[in-house]
C-alpha positions as CSV (number, residue, x, y, z in Angstrom):
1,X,0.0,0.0,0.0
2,X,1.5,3.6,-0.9
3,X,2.8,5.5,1.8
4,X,3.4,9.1,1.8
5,X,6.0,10.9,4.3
6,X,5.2,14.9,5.4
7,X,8.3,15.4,6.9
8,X,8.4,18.6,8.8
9,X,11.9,19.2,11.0
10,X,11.8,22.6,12.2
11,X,12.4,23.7,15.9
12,X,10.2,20.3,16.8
13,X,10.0,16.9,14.7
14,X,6.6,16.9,13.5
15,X,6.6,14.5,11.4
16,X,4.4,11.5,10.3
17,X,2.9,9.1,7.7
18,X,-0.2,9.0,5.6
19,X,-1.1,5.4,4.5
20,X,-3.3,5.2,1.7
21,X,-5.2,2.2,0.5
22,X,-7.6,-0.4,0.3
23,X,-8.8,-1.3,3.6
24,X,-5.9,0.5,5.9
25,X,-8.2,1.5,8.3
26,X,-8.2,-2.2,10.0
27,X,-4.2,-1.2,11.2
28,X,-6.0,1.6,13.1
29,X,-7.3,-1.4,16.1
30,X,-3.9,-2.8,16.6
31,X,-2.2,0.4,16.4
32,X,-4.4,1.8,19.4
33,X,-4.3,-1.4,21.1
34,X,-0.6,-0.7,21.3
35,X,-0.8,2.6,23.0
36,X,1.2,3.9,19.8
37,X,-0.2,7.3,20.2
38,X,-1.9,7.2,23.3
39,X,-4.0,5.7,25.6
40,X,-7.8,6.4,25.6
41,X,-8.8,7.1,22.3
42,X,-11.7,9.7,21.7
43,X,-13.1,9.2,18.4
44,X,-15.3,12.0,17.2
45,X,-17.4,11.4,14.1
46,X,-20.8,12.5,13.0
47,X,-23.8,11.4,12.5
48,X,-23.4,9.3,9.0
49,X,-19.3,8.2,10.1
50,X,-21.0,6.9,13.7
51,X,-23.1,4.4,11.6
52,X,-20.5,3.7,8.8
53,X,-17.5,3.5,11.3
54,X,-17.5,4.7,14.8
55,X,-19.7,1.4,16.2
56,X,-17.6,-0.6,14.8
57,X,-14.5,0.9,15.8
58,X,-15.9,0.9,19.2
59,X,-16.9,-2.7,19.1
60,X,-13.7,-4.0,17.8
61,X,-11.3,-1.7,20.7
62,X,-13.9,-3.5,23.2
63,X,-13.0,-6.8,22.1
64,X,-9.8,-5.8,23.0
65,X,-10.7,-4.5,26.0
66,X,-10.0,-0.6,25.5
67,X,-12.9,1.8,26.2
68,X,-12.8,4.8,23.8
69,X,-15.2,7.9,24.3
70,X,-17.3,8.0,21.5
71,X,-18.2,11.9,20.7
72,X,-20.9,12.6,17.5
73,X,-21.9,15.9,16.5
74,X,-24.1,16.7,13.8
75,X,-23.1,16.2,10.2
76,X,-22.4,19.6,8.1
77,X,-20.7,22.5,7.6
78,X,-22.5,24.0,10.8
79,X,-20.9,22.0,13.2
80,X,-17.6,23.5,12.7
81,X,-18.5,26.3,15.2
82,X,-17.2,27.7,18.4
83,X,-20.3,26.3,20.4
84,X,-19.5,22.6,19.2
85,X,-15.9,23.4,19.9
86,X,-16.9,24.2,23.3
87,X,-18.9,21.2,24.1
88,X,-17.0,18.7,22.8
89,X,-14.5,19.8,25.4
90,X,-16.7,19.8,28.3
91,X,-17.2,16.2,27.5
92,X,-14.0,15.3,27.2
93,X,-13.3,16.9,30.5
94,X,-16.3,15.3,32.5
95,X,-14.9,11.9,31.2
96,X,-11.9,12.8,32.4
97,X,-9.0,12.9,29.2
98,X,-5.9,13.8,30.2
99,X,-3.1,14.6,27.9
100,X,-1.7,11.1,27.8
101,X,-4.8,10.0,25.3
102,X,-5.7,10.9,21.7
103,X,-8.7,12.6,19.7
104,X,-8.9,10.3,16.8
105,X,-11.2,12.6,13.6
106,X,-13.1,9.5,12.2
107,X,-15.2,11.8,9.2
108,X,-14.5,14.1,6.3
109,X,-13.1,17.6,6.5
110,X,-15.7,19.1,9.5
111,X,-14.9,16.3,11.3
112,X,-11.1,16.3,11.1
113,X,-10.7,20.1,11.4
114,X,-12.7,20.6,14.0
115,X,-11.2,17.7,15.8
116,X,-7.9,18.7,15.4
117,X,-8.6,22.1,17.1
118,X,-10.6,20.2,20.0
119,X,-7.0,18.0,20.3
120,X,-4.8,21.4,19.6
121,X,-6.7,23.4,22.2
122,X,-7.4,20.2,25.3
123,X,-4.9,21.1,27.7
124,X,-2.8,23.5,25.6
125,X,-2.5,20.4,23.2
126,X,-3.0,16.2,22.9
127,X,-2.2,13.8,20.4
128,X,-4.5,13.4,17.4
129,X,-5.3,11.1,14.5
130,X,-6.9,11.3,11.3
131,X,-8.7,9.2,9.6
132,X,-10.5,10.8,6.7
133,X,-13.3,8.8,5.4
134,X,-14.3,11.5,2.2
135,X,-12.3,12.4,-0.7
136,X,-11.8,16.1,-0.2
137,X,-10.6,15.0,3.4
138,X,-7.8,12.5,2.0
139,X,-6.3,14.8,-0.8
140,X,-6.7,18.1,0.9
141,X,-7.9,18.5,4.7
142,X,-6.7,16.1,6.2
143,X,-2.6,16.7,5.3
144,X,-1.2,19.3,6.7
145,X,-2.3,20.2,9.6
146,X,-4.6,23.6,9.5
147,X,-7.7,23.1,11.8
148,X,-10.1,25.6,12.5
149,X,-13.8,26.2,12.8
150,X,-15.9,29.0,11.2
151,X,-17.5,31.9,13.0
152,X,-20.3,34.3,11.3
153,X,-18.0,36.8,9.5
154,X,-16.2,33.8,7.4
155,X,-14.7,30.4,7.4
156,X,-12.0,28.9,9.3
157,X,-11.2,31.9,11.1
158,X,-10.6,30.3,14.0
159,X,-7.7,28.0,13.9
160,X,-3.8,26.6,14.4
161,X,-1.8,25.0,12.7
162,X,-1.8,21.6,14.7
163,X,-0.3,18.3,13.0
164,X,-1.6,14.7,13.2
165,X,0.7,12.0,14.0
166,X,-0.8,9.9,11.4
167,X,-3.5,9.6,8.6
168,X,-5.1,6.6,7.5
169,X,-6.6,7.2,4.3
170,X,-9.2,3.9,3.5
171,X,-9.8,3.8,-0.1
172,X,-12.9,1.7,0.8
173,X,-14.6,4.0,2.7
174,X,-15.0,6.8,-0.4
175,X,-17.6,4.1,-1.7
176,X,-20.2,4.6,1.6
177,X,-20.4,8.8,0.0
178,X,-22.6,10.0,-2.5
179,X,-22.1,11.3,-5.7
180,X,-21.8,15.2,-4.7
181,X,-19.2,14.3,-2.0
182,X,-17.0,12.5,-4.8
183,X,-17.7,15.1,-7.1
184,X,-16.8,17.8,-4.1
185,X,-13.8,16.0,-3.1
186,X,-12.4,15.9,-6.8
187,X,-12.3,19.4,-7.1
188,X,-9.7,19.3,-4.4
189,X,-7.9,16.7,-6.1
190,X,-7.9,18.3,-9.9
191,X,-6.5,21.8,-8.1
192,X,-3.3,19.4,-7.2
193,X,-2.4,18.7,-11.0
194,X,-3.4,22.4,-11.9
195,X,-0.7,24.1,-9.5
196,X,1.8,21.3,-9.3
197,X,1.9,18.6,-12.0
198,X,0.4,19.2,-15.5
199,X,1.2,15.4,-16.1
200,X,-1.5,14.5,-13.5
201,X,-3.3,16.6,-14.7
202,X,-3.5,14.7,-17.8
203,X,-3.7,11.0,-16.2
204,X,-6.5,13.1,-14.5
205,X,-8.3,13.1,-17.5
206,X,-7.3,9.9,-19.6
207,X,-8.4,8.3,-16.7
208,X,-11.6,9.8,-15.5
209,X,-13.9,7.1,-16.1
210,X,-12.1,5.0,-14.0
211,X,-11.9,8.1,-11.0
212,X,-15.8,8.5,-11.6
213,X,-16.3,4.3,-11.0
214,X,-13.8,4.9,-7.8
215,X,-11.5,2.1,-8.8
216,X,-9.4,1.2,-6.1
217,X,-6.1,0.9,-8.1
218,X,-6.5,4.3,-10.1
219,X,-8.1,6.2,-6.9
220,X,-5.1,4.8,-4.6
221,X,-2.6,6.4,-6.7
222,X,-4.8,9.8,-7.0
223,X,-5.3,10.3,-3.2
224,X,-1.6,9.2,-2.6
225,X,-0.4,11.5,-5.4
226,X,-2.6,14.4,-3.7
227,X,-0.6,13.7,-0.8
228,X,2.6,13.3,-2.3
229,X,2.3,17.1,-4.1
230,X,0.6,18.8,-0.6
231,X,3.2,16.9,1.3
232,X,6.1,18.5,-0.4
233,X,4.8,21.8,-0.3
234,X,3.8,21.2,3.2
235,X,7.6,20.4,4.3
236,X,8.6,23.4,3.0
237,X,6.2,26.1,4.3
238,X,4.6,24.5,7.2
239,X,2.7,27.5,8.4
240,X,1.8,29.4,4.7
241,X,4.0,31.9,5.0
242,X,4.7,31.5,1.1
243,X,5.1,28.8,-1.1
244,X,1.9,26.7,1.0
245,X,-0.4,29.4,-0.4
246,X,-0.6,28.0,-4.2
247,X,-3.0,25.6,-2.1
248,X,-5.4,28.2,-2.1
249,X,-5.8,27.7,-5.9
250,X,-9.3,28.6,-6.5
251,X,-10.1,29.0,-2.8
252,X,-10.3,33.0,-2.8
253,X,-13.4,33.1,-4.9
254,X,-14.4,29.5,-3.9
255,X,-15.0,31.0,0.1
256,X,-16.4,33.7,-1.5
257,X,-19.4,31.7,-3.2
258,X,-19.7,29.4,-0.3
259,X,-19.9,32.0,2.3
260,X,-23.0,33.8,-0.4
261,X,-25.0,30.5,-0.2
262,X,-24.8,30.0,3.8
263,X,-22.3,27.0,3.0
264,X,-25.2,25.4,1.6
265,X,-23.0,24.1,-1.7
266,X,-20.2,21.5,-0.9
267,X,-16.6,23.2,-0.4
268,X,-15.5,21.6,-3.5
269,X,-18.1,22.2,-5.4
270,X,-17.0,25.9,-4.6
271,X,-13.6,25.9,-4.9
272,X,-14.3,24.2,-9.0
273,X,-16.4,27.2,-9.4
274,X,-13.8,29.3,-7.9
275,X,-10.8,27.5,-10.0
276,X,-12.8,28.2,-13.5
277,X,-13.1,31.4,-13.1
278,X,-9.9,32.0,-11.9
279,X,-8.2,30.1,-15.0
280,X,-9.9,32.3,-17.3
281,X,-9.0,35.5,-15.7
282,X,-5.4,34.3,-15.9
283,X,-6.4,33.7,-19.4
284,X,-8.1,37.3,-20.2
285,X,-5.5,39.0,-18.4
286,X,-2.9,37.3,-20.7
287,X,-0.7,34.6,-18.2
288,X,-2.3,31.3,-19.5
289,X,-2.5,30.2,-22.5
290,X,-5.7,29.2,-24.3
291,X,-3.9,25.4,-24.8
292,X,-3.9,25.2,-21.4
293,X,-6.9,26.8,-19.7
294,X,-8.7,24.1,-22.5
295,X,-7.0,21.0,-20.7
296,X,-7.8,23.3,-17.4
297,X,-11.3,23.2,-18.6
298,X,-11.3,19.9,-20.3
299,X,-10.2,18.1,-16.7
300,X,-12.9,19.6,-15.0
301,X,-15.7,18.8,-17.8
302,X,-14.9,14.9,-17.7
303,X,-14.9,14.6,-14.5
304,X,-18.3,16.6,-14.0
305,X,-16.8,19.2,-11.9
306,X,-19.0,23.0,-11.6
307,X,-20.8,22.6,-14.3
308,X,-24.4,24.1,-12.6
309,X,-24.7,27.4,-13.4
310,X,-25.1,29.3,-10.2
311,X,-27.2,32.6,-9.5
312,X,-24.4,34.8,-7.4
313,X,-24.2,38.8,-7.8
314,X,-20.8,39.5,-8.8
315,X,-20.6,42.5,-7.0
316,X,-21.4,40.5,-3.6
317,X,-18.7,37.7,-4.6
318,X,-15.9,40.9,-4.7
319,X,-17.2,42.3,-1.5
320,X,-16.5,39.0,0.3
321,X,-13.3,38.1,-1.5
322,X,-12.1,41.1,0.2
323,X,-12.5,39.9,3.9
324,X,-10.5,36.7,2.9
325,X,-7.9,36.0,5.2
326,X,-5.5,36.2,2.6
327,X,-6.3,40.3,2.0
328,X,-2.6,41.9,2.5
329,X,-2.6,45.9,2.8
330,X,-6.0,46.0,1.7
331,X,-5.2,43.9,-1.4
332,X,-6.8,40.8,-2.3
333,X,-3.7,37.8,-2.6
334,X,-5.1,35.6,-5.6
335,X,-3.2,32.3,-6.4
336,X,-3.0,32.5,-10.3
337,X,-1.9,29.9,-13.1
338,X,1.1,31.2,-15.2
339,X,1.0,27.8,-17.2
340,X,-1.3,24.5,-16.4
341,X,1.0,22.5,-13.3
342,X,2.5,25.9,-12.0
343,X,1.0,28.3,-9.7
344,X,2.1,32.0,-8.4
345,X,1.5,34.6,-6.0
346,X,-0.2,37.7,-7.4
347,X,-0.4,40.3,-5.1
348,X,-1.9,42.6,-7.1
349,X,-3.9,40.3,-9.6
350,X,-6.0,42.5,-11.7
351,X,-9.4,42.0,-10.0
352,X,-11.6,43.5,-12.7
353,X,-10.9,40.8,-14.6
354,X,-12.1,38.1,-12.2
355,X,-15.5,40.5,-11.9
356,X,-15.6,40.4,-15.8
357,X,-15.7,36.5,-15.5
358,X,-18.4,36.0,-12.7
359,X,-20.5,38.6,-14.8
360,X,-20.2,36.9,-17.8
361,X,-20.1,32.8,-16.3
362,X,-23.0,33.3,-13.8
């Protein structure tokens, strides 16, 4: 089964593995029955991972006579919120964690960021695991090591960076989703080849029927490929003070539309909306070439990715953009394609031309 390294060696060793594959989450039992990275787990899920995962989990640590704390919150964007936050710490305080046991984020990306800042936060800080059982969450959320939740002015503004001491990615699991939550977590995965690796881009789409069937062989090397190109970038700008932000590809306008539907679309689904029109403003604006914003666009068509036209006031998408977290000096910070597989920095991207291209797209 691939394994990917995120080797990050700065003042402390943070480093650890992601294992990708075809029923890797049955090493997770053994490896907690071995107090490898603690000793009580609490496993936080939601509703739909509880039923899919948690029970189980639970059942097969009591067979082996460990008793984790099984904590559920409710599935969806809106439990990544400071009142959540709050209780999920009261419980693990009534039951008594200390900061020799681990938070183990059994779910997709609300799960495993909010769980991460539950473990960054218990007692100034305990172990945590993920194991991410959506797309989006195996190539994107769940490497890395941002955690945050949302509060009413935008999202994830509330946050560390706070790293996992493993990820166990289950190909398996990504066949319990539906269609939307494939669909949202292959917008993360398509951004990968669009800022990093044109050639994946390209297996991307001579192999999409097999990514839209979720093969296990094709899809193991796309989440471990994910993980391979975040990981690198990761290790060399832990904390996004440069380099780490080409992850953001698409993500400026992306927030922007998910904030102006309530989060009521999937973040993928966003952040594909947010990548098209972002690849054609490089386009108007001169830096990509119109060879390359067509395999942009070509990628994204095969695999079915923000196709739905959208009703959004292009004047209220700009307004948000500009409380992003990435604003600098008053300036909106836009990740921008200079060629398909290699992203830049553009501090003072030409805006007018992203306006120009929600006015005319939606």
């Amino acid at each position: 089964m691939p394994k990917v390294e995120v080797i990050l060696k700065g003042e402390f060793d943070s480093s650890y593995g992601i294992d990708v594959g075809d029923g890797v989450m049955d090493s997770l039992v053994p490896d907690l029955c071995s107090k490898k990275y603690g000793r009580t787990p609490v496993v936080i899920c939601d509703e739909n991972t509880r039923e899919l995962f948690g029970l189980s989990l639970v059942e097969k640590l009591a067979l082996e006579n460990i008793d984790p704390l099984l904590l559920t919150v409710p599935a969806g964007e809106n439990s990544k919120s400071l009142d959540v936050f709050a209780s999920l710490l009261e419980a693990m305080l009534e039951a008594g964690i200390t900061r020799q046991d681990v938070v183990i984020a059994l779910g997709g990306g609300v799960v495993g960021d909010l769980s991460g800042y539950v473990a960054g936060s218990y007692m100034r800080g305990i172990n945590f695991v993920q194991v991410p059982t959506t797309l989006l969450a195996q190539v994107d959320s769940s490497v890395g090591g941002k955690v945050a939740v949302n509060i009413s002015g935008g999202k994830n503004y509330c946050g560390m960076f706070y790293q996992p001491k493993h990820v166990y990615s289950d190909i398996s699991a990504l066949r319990s989703l539906p269609e939307r939550e494939i669909l949202s977590g292959l917008g993360e995965v398509v951004k990968h080849g669009f800022i990093a690796d044109r050639k994946f881009a390209e297996y991307l789409l001579d192999n999409a029927d097999k990514v839209l069937a979720l093969d296990k062989e094709v899809m193991s090397v796309v989440v471990s490929r994910c993980c391979e190109i975040k990981a690198d970038i990761v290790s060399r700008d832990e904390k996004e003070g440069g380099l780490r932000r080409i992850l953001n590809y698409g993500h400026t306008v992306g927030h922007a539309i998910e904030t102006f539907f309530g989060y009521e679309l999937a973040h993928g689904e966003c952040v594909g909306h947010g990548m098209r029109v972002v690849a054609r403003a490089c386009n108007r604006a001169g830096m990509l070439s119109d060879s390359d914003l067509e395999l942009h666009q070509d990628v994204m068509d095969r695999l079915s990715l923000a196709t739905a036209s959208l009703k959004v006031s292009s004047t209220d998408i700009m307004e948000l953009m500009k409380r992003d977290k990435k604003v600098k000096d008053g300036s909106v910070v836009m990740v921008a394609l200079d060629k398909l597989g290699h992203a830049v920095i553009e501090e003072d991207f030409p805006l007018e031309m992203i306006e120009a291209e929600l006015g005319e797209m939606y």
